[in-house]
N, C-alpha and C positions, 0 to 999 in steps of 0.2 A: 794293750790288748794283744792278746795272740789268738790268730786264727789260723783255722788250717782251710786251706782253697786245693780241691780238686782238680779246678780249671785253672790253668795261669793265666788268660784272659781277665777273668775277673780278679785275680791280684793286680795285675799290669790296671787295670779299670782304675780302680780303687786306689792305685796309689798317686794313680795321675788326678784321680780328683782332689785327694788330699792338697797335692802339690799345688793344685790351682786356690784352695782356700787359703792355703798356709802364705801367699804373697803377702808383700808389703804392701803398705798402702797406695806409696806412688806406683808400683804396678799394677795395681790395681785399677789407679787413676787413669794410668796412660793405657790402661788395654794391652799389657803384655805381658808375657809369661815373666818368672822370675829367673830363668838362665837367658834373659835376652841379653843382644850382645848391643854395643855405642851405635851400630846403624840402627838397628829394629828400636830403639828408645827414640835416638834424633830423628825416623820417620815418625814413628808416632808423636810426637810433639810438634811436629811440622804438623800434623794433619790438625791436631787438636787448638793450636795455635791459629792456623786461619779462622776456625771457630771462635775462639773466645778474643782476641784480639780488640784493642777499643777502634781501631784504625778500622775495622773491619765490619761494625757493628758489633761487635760483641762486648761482657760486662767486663770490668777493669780488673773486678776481681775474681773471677773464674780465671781469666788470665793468669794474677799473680799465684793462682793457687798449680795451674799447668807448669808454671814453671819453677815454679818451687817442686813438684812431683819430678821432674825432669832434672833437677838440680841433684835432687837425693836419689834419684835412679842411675844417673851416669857416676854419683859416687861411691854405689853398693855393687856397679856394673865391673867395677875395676879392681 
């Protein structure tokens, strides 16, 4: 599609949303953008990690799914 914008605001808008749908899934999962960099994934996994953890109360398998997310994010990261 081509459009023509007036405002550059509303292109800048618009393409930042795009950017936000168009993530992977494990960014999705972990709650970050898709130019994050190895710290902004490994804090988000730390954080989503005390959550799901069975050590911690949480299910065994939210877990293995956090860290699968976090496995395919620090290898898309690089």
């Amino acid at each position: 599609r081509n459009f023509f914008y007036s405002d550059p605001e509303v292109y800048r808008s618009e393409r930042a949303e795009q950017a936000r749908n168009n993530r992977p899934a494990c960014f999705v999962g972990l709650g970050v953008m898709r130019d994050a960099g190895e710290r902004e994934i490994k804090a988000a996994y730390r954080r989503l990690a005390k959550k799901t953890h069975p050590d911690c109360g949480g299910d065994a398998e939210d877990f293995k799914r956090v860290r699968m997310w976090y496995e395919q994010a620090l290898a898309m990261a690089q």
